[in-house]
C-alpha positions in Angstrom: -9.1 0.0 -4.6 -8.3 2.8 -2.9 -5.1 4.7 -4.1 -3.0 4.3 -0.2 -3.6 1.0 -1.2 -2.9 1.0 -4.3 0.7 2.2 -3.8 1.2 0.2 -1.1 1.2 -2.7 -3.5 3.3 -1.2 -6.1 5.9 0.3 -3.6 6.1 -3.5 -2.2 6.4 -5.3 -5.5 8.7 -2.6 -6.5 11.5 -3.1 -4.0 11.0 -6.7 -4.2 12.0 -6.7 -7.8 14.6 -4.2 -7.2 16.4 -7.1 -4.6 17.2 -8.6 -7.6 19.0 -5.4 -9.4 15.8 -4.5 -11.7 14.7 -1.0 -11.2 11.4 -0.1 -13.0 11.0 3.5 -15.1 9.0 5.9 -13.4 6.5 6.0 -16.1 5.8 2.3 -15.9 5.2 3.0 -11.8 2.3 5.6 -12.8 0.8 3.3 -15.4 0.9 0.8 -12.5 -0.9 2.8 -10.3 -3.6 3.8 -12.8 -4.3 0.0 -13.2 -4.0 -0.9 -9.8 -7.0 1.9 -9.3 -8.7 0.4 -12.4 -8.2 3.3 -15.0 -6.3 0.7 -17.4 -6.4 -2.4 -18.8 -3.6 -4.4 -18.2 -3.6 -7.0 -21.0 -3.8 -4.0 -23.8 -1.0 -2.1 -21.9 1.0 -5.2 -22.2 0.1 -6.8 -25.1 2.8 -4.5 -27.2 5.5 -4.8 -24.8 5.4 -8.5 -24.8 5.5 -8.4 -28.6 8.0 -6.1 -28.5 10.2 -8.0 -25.7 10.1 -11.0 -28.1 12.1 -9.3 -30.8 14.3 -6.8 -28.6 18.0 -7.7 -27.5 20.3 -6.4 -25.1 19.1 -4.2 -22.5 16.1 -3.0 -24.5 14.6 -6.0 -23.8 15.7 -6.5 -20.6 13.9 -3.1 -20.3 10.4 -4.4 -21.7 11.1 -7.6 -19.8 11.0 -5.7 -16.2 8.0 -4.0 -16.7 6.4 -7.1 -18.3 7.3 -8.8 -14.8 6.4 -5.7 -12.7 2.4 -5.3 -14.2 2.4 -9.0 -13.7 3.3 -9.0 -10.3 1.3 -6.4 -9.4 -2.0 -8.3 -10.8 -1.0 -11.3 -9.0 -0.4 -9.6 -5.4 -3.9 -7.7 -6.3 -5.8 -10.5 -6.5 -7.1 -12.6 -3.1 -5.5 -14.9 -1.9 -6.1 -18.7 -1.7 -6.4 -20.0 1.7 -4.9 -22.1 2.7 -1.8 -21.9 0.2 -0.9 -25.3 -1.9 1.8 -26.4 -3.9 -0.2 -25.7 -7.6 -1.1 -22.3 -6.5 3.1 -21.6 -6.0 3.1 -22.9 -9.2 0.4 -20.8 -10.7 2.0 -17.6 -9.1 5.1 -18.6 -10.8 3.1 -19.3 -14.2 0.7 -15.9 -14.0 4.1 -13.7 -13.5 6.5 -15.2 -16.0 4.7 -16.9 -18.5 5.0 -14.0 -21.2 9.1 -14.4 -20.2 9.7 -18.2 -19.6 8.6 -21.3 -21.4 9.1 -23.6 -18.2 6.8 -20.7 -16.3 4.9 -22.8 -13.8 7.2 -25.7 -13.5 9.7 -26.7 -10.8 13.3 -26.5 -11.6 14.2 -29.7 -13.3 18.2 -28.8 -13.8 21.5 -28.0 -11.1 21.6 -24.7 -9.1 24.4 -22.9 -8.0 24.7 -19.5 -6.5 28.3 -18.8 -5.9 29.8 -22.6 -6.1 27.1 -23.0 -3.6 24.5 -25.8 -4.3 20.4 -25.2 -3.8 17.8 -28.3 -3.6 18.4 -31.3 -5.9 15.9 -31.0 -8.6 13.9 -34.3 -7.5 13.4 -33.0 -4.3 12.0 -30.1 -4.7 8.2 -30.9 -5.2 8.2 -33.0 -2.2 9.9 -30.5 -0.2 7.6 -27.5 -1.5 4.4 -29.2 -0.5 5.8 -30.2 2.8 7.1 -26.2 3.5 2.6 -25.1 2.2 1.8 -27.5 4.8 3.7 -26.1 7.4 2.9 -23.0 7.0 -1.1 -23.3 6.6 -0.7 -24.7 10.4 0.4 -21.1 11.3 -2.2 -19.2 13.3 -3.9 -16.2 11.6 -3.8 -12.6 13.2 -4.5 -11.7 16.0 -4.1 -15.2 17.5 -0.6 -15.0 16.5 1.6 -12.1 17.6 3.8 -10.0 14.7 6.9 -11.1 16.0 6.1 -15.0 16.3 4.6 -15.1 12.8 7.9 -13.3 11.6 10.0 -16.2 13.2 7.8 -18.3 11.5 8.1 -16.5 8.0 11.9 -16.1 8.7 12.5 -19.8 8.5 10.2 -20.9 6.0 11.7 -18.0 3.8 15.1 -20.1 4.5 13.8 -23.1 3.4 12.4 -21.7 0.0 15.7 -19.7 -0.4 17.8 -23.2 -0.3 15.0 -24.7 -2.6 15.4 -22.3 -5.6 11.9 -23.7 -6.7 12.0 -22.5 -10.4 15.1 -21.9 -13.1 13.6 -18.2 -13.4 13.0 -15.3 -11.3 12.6 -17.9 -8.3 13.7 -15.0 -5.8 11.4 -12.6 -6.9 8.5 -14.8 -7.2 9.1 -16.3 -3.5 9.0 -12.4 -2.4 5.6 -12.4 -4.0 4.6 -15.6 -2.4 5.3 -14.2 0.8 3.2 -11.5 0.2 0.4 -13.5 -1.0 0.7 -15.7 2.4 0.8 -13.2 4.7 -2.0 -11.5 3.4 -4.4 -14.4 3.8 -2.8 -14.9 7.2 -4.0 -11.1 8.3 -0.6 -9.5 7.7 0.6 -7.0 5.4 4.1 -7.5 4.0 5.7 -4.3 2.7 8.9 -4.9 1.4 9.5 -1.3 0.8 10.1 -0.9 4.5 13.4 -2.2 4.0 16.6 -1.1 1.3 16.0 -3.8 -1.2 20.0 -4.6 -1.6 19.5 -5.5 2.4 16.7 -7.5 1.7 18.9 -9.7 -0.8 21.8 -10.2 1.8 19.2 -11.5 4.4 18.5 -14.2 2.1 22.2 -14.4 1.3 22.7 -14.9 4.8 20.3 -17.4 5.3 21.8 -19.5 2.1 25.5 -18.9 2.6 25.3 -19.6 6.8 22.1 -20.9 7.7 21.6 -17.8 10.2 17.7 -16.4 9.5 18.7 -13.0 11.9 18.7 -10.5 9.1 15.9 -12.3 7.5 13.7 -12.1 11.1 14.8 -8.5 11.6 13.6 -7.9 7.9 9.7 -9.2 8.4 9.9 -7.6 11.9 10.1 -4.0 10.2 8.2 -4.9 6.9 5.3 -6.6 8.5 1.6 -4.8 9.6 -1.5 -6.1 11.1 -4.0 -5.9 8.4 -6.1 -2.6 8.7 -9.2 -4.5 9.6 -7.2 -6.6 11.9 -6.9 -5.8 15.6 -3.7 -6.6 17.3 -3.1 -8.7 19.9 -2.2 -5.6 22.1 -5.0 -3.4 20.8 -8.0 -2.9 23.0 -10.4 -0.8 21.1 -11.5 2.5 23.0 -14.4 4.4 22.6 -13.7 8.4 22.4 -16.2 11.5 22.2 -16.0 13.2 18.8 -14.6 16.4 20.8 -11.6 13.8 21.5 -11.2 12.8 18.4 -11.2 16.1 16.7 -8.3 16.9 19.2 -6.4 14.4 18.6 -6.2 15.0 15.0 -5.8 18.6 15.2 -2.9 17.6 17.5 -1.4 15.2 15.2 -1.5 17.4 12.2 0.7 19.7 14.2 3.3 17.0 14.8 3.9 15.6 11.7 6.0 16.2 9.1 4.9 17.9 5.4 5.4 14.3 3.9 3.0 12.7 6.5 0.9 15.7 5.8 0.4 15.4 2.2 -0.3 11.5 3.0 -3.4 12.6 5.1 -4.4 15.0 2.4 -4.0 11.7 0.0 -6.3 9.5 1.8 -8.7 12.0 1.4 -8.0 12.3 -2.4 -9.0 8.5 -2.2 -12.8 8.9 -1.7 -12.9 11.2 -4.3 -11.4 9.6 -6.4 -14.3 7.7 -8.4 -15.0 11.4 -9.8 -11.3 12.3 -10.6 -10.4 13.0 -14.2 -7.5 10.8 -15.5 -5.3 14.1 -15.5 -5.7 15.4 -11.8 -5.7 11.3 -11.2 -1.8 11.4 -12.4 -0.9 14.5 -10.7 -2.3 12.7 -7.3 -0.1 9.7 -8.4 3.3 11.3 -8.8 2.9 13.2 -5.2 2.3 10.1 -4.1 5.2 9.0 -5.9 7.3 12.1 -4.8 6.5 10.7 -0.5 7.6 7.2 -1.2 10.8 8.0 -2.7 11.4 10.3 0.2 10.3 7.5 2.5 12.6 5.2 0.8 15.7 7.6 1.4 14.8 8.3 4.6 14.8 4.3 5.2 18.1 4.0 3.4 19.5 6.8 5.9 18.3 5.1 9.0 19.5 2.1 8.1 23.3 2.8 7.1 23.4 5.0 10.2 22.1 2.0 12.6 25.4 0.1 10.8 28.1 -1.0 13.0 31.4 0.8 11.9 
């Protein structure tokens, strides 16, 4: 996996989980990144942690249960997708991310839900109603026969749907963000949450519980959706140029963009050498990568409280 990639994942999983209040230390973020680019085995990184989560208290081991949830989330989005979705493999997400954390990992909620005095999905209802929402959505068209903005309506109101549901007792939120991920993937979409603030991702679904109005949560995919790199859109039509064009162009883009869109250039050329990168220069690589995504994500936050209504 190439390390754009790579980050693009963890940046995605990241706000996802941050939605929900749980921030991740940046340490845990480069060890991420290392095992995302296969320099690190996941199940010895996380074999002490979970042993330690079991006999921590307080915020210690809410501390070792974050990251636990973050390295398991990340090998989940990692891995292909199924297509088309079904109703054990929602399960299965919900089982491979929480299992070291929850004994009913896996299952559907079997108990009352309430968010705010506010009730979700009766508990017998909610297989039924999951396995009607997977069928539904497999019917949706992949890219590029669908358009960005039609699969976002679609996305918008199945996300709805699952938000009313509350599938599982634990982490339901966070693992529907994940499913989405997984979906739109297989459907020829990125989804990269971390194109939004993550405290505005949570009031879109919010919105769509409290008041039935998907808006925030269409406006939301819109920005946090991509075709795919080996996709072509809809709108594309593929042009053939000279290499004396091409070298132009790039020379002339170079000159327009910023140092942070700069350095990402000089990253994706860091990524084919990679395979010959010692762990040490691979870390340094990792936290400038680290270093443009936080200034990515403040940059988002700034466009976004100044596109507020006052």
């Amino acid at each position: 996996m190439e390390l754009r990639e790579a980050n693009r994942i963890l940046q995605s999983v990241r706000t996802a989980l941050a939605a929900d209040g749980i921030k991740i230390p940046p340490s845990a973020e480069t060890d991420g990144l290392v095992m995302l680019l296969g320099r690190l085995d996941g199940e010895k990184y996380l074999a002490p942690k979970i042993k330690h989560a079991k006999s921590a208290q307080g915020t210690a081991r809410a501390r070792a249960n974050s990251v636990i949830l973050f390295f398991r989330a990340l090998e989940a989005v990692r891995a292909d997708s199924t297509d088309p979705v079904t109703y054990v493999s929602v399960l299965l997400l919900h089982k491979s991310v929480c299992g070291d954390l929850d004994g009913d990992a896996g299952k559907p909620r079997s108990t009352e839900m309430l968010t705010d005095g506010s009730a979700h999905t009766d508990p017998k209802y909610i297989a039924g109603s999951l396995k009607a929402i997977v069928a539904k959505m497999n019917e949706i068209e992949q890219s590029p026969a669908i358009s960005k903005e039609d699969f976002a309506g679609y996305l918008s109101h199945y996300m709805r749907e699952v938000v009313i549901m509350h599938p599982f007792t634990h982490y339901s939120e966070f693992v529907s963000r994940l499913f989405m991920i997984q979906f739109c993937k297989s459907k020829g979409f990125s989804l990269c949450y971390n194109r939004y603030p993550a405290a505005a991702i949570k009031a879109a679904e919010d919105e769509a519980f409290f008041t039935d109005d998907v808006t925030p949560l269409y406006k939301m995919f819109l920005d946090c959706l991509s075709y795919e790199r080996n996709t072509v859109t809809p709108t594309q039509t593929p042009k053939t140029r000279t290499r004396r064009e091409m070298d132009a162009k790039l020379r002339h883009g170079l000159a327009r963009k910023p140092n942070s869109e700069i350095a990402s250039v000089n990253l994706k050329t860091a990524d084919k050498d990679k395979t010959v990168m010692n762990d040490v220069k691979l870390r340094k690589v990792i936290k400038l990568q680290q270093k443009i995504s936080r200034l990515n994500e403040q940059l988002t936050k700034l466009t976004s409280d100044t596109t507020k209504p006052k």
